[in-house]
mmCIF file of the C-alpha atoms, coordinates in Angstrom:
data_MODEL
# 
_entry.id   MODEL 
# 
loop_
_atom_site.group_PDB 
_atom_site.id 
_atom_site.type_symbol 
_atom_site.label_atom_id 
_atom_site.label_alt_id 
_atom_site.label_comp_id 
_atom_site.label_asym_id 
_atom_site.label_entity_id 
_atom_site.label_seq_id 
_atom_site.pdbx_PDB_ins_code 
_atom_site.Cartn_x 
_atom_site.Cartn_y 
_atom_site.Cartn_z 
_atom_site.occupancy 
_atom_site.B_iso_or_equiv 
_atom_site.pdbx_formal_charge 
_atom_site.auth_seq_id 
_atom_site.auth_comp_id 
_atom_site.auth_asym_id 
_atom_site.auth_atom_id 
_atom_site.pdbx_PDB_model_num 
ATOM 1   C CA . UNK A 1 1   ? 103.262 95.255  77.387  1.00 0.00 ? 1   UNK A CA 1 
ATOM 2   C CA . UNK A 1 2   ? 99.600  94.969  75.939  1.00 0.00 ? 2   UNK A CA 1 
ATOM 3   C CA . UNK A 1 3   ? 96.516  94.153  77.360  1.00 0.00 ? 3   UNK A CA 1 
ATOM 4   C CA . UNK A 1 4   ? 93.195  93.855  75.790  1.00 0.00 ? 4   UNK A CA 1 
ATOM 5   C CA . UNK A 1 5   ? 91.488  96.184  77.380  1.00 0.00 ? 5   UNK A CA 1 
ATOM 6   C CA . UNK A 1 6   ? 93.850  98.877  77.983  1.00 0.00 ? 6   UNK A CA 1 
ATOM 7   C CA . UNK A 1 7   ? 96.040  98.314  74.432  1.00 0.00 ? 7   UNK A CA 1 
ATOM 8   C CA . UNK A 1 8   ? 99.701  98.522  74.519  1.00 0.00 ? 8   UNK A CA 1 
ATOM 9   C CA . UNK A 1 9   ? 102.165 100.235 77.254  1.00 0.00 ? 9   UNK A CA 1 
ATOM 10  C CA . UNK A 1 10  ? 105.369 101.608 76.674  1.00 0.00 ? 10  UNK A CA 1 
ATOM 11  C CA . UNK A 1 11  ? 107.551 101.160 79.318  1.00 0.00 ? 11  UNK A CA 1 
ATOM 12  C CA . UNK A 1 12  ? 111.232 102.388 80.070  1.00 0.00 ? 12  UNK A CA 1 
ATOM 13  C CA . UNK A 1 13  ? 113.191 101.350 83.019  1.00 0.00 ? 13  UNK A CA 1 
ATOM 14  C CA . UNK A 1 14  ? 115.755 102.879 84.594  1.00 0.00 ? 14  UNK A CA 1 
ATOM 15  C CA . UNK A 1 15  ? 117.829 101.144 87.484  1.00 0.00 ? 15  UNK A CA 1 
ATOM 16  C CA . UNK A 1 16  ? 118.080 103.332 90.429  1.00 0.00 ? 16  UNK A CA 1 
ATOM 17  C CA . UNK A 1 17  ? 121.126 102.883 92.556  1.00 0.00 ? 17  UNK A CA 1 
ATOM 18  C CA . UNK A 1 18  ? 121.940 106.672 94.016  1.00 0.00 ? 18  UNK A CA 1 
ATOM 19  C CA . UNK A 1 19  ? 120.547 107.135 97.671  1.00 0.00 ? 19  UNK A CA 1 
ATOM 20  C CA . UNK A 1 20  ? 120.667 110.190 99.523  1.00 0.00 ? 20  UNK A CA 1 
ATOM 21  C CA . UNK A 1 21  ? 119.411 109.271 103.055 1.00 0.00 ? 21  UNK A CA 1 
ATOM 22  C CA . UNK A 1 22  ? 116.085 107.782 102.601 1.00 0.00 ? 22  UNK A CA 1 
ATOM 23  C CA . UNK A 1 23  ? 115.664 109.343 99.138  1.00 0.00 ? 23  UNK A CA 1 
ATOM 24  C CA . UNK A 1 24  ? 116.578 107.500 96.131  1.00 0.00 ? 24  UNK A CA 1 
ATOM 25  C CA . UNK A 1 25  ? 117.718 109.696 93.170  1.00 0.00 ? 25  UNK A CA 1 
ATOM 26  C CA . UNK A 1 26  ? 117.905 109.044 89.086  1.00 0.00 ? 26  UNK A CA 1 
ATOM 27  C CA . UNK A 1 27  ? 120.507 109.820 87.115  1.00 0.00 ? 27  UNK A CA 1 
ATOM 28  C CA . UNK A 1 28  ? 123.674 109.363 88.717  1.00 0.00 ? 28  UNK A CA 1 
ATOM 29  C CA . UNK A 1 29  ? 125.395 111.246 86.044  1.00 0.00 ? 29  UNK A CA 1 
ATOM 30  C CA . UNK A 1 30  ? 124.414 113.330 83.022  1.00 0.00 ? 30  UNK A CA 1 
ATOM 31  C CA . UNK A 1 31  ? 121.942 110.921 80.900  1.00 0.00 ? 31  UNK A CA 1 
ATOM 32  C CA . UNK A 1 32  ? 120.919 112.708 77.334  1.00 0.00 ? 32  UNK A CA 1 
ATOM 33  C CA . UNK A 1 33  ? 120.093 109.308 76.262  1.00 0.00 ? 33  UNK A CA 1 
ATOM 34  C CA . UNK A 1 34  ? 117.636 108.895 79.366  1.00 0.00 ? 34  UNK A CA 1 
ATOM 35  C CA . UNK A 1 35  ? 116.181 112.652 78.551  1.00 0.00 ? 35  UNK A CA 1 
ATOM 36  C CA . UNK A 1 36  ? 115.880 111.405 75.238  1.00 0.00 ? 36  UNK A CA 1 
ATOM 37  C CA . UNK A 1 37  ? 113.700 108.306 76.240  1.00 0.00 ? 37  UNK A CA 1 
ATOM 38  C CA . UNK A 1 38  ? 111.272 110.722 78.634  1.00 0.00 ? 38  UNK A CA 1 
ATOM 39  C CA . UNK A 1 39  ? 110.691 113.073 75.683  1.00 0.00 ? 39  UNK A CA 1 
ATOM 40  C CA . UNK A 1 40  ? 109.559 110.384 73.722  1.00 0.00 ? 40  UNK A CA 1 
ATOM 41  C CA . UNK A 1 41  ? 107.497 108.587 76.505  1.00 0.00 ? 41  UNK A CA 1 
ATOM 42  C CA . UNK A 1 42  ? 105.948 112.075 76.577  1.00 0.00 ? 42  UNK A CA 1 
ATOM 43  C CA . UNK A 1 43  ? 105.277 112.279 72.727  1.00 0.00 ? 43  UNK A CA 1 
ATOM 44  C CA . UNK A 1 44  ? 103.317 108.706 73.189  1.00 0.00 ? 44  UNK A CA 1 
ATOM 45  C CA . UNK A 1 45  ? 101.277 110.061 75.780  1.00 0.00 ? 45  UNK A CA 1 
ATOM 46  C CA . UNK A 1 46  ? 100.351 113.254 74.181  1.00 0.00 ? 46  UNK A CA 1 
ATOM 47  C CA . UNK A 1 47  ? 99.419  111.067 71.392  1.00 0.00 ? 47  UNK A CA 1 
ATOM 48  C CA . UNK A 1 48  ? 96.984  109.281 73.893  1.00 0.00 ? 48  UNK A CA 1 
ATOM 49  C CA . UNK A 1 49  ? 99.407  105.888 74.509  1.00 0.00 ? 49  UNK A CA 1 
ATOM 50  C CA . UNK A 1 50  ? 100.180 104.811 78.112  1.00 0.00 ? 50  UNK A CA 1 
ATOM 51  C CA . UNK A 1 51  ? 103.505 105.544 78.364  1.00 0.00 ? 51  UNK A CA 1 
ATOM 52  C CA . UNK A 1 52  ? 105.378 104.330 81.900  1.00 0.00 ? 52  UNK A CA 1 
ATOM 53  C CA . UNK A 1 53  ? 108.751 105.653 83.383  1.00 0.00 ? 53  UNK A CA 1 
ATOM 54  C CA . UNK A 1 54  ? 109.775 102.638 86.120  1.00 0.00 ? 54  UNK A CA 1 
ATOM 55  C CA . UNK A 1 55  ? 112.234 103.345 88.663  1.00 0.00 ? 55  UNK A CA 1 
ATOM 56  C CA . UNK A 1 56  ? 113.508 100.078 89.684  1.00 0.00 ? 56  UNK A CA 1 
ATOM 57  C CA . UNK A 1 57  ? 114.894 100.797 93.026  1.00 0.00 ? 57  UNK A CA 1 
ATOM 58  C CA . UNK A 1 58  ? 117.849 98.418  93.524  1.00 0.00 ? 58  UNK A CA 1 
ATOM 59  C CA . UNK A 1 59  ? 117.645 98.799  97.759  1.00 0.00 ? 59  UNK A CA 1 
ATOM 60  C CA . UNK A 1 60  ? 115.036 98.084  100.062 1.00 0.00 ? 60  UNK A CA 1 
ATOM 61  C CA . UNK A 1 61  ? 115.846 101.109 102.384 1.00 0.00 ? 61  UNK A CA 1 
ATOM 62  C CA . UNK A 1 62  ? 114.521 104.157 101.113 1.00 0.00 ? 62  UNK A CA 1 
ATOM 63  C CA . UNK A 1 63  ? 110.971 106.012 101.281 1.00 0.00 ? 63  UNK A CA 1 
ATOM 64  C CA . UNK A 1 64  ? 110.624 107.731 98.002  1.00 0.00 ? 64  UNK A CA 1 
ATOM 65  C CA . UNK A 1 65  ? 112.013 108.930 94.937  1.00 0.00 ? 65  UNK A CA 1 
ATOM 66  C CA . UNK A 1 66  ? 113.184 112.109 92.949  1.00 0.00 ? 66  UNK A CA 1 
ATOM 67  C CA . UNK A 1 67  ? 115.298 113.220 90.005  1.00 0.00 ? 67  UNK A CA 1 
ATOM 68  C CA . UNK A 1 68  ? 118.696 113.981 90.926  1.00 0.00 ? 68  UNK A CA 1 
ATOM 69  C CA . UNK A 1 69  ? 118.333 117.448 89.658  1.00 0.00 ? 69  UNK A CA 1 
ATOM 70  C CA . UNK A 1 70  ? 121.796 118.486 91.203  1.00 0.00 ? 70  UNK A CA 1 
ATOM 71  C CA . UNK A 1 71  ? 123.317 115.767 88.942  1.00 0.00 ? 71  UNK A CA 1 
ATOM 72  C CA . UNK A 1 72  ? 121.268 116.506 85.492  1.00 0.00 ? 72  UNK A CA 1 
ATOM 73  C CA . UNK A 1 73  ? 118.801 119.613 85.933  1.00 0.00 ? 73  UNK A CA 1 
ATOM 74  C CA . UNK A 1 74  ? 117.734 118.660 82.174  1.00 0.00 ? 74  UNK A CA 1 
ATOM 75  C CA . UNK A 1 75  ? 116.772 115.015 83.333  1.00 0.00 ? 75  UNK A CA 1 
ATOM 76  C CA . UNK A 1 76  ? 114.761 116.194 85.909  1.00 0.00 ? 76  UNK A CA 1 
ATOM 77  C CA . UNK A 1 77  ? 112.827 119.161 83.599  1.00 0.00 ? 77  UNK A CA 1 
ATOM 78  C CA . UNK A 1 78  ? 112.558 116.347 81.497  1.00 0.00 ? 78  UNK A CA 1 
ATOM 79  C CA . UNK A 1 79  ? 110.618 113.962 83.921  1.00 0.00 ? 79  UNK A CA 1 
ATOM 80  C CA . UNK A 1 80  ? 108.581 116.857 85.155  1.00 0.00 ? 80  UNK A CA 1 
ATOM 81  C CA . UNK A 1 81  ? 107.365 117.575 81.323  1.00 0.00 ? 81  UNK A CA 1 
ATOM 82  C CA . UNK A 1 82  ? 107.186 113.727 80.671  1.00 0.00 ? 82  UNK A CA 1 
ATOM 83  C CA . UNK A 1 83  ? 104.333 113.509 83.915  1.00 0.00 ? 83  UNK A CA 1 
ATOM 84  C CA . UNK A 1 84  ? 102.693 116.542 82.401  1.00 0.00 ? 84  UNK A CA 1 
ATOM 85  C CA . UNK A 1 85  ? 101.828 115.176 79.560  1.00 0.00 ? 85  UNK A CA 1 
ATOM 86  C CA . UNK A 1 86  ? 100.010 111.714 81.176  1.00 0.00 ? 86  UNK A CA 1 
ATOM 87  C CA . UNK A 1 87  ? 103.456 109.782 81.490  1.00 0.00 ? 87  UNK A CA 1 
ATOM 88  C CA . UNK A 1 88  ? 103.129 107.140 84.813  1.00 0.00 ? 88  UNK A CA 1 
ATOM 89  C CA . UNK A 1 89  ? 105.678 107.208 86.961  1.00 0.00 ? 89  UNK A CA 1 
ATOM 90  C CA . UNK A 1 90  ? 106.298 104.259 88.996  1.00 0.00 ? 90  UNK A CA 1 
ATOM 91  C CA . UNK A 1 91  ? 109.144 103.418 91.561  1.00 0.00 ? 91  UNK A CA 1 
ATOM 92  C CA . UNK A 1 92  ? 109.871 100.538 93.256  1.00 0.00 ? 92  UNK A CA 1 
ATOM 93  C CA . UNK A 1 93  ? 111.961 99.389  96.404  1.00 0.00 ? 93  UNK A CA 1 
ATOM 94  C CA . UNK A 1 94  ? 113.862 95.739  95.876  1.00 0.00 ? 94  UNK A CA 1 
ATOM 95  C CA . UNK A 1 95  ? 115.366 92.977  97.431  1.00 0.00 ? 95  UNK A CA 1 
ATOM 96  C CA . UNK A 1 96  ? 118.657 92.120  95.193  1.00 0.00 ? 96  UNK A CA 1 
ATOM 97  C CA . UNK A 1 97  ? 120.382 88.918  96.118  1.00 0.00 ? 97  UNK A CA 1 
ATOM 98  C CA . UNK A 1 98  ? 122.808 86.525  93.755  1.00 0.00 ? 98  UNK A CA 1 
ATOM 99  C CA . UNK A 1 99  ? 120.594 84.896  92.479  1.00 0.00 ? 99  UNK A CA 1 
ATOM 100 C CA . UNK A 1 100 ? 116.978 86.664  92.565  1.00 0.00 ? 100 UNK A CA 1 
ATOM 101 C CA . UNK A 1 101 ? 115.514 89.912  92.273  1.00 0.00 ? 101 UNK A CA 1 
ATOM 102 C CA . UNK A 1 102 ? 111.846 90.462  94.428  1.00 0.00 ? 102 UNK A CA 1 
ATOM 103 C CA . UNK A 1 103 ? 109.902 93.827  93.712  1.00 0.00 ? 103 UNK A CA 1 
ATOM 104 C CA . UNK A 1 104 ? 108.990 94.758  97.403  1.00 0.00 ? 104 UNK A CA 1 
ATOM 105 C CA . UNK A 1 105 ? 106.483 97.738  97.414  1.00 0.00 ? 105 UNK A CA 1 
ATOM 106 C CA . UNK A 1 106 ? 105.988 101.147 95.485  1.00 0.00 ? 106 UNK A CA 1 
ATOM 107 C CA . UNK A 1 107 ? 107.036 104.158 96.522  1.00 0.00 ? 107 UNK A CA 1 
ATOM 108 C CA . UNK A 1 108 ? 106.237 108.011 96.006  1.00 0.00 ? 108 UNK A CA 1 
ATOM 109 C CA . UNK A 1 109 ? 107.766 109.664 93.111  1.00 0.00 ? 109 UNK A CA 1 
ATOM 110 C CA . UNK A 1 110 ? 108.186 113.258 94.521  1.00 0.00 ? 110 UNK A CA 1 
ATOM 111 C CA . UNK A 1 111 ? 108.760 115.832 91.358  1.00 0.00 ? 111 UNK A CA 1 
ATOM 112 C CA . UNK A 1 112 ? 108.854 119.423 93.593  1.00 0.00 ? 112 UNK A CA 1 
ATOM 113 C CA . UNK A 1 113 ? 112.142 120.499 92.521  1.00 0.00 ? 113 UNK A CA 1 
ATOM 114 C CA . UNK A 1 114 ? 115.048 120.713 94.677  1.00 0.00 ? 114 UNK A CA 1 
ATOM 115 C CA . UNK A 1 115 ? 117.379 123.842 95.658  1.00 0.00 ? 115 UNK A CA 1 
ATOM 116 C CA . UNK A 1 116 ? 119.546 124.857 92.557  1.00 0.00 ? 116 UNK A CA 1 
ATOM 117 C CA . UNK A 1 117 ? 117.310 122.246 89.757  1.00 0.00 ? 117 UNK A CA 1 
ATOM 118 C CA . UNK A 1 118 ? 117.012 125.247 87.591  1.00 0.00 ? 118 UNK A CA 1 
ATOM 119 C CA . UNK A 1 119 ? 113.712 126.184 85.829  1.00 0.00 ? 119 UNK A CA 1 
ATOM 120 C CA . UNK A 1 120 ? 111.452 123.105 85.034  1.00 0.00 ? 120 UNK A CA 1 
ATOM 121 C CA . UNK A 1 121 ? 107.900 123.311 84.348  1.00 0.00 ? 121 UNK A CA 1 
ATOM 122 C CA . UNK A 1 122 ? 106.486 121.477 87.608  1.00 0.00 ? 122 UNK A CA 1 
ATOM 123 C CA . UNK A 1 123 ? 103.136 119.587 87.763  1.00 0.00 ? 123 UNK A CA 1 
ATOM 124 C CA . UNK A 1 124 ? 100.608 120.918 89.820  1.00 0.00 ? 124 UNK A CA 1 
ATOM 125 C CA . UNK A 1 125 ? 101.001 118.097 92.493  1.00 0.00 ? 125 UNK A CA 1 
ATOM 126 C CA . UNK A 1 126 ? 104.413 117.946 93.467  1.00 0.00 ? 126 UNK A CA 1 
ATOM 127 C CA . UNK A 1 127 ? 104.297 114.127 94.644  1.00 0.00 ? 127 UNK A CA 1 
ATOM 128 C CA . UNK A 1 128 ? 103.130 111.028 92.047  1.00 0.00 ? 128 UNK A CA 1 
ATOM 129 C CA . UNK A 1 129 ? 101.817 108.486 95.246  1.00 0.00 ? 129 UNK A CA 1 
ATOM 130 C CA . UNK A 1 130 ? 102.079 104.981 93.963  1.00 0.00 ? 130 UNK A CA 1 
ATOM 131 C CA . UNK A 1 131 ? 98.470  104.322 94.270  1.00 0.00 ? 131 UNK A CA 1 
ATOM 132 C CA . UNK A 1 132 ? 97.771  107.496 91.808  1.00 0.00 ? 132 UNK A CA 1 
ATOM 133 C CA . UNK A 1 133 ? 98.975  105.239 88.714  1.00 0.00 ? 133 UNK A CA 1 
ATOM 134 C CA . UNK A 1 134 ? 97.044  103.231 86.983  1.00 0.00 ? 134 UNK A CA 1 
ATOM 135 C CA . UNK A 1 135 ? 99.900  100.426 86.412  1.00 0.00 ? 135 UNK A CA 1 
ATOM 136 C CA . UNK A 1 136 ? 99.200  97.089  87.537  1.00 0.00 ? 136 UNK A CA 1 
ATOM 137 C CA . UNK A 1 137 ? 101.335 95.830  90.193  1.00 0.00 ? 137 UNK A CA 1 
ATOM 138 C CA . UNK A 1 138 ? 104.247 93.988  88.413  1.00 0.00 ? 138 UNK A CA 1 
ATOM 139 C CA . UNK A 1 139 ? 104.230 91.869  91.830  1.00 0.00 ? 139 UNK A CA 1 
ATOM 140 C CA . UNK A 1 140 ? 101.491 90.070  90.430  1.00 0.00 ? 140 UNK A CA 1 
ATOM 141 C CA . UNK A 1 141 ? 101.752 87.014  88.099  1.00 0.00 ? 141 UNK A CA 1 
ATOM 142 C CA . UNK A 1 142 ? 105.520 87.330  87.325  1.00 0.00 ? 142 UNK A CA 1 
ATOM 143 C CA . UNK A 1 143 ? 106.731 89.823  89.809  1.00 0.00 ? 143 UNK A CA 1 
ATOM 144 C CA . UNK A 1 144 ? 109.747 87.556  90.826  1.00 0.00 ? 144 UNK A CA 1 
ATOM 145 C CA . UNK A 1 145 ? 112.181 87.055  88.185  1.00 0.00 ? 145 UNK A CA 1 
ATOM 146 C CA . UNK A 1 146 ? 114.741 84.446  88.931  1.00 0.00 ? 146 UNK A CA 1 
ATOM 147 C CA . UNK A 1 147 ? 117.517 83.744  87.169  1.00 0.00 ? 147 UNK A CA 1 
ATOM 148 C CA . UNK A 1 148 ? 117.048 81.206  84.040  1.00 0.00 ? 148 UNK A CA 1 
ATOM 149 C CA . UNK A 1 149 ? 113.407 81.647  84.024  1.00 0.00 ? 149 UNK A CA 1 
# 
């Protein structure tokens, strides 16, 4: 993504299917390829690049997000380090149907660690609101995407 004023955006998405009650949780099961994409997310923001992490949330029925640190502790160190060093982290709740996908609205990425998510380094606010990041809202413009578009 680029913009003129703002210069290019790095952006990885990850599609977010675990729910635990209202929570919905990232990974699912051990990712080293998705701790490998947060470290270097991180690396582009320490180098002073926006660098996004976008949880697409494929439910509408949840009210925030964390890492699924009893899945992969090391994913979820990971995203704590990645928001450390200036990576956004953005979630999002969606309608899924056959043949369209809608973004409905952001929600909270909360980074506190749960019971038994070993040793991460956490950021000093333990909750990333939605309205903290400076990401446009991809509901704007293009924010449907429907199939053969």
């Amino acid at each position: 993504l680029e913009d003129a004023g703002r210069g290019t955006c790095h952006v990885e998405v990850k599609s977010t299917t675990l729910v635990e009650g209202a929570v919905a949780l990232f990974p699912d099961a051990v990712t080293e390829r998705g701790t490998k994409h947060l470290g270097e997310l991180a690396r582009l923001a320490r180098r002073g690049e926006r660098a996004v992490q976008f949880f697409f949330v494929n439910r509408a029925d949840v009210e925030r997000f964390r890492p699924a640190d009893a899945i992969d502790p090391e994913y979820g160190r990971a995203l704590r380090r990645a928001a450390a060093a200036g990576v956004e982290l953005v979630a999002y709740t969606t309608r899924v149907e056959a043949r369209r996908l809608e973004l409905l609205r952001p929600i909270p990425v909360e980074l506190a660690a749960s019971r038994g998510a070993g040793r991460g380094r956490i950021p000093r606010r333990g909750i990333v609101s939605p309205t903290d990041s400076k990401v446009p809202d991809p509901r704007e413009g293009r924010g449907n995407m429907e199939e053969g578009r």
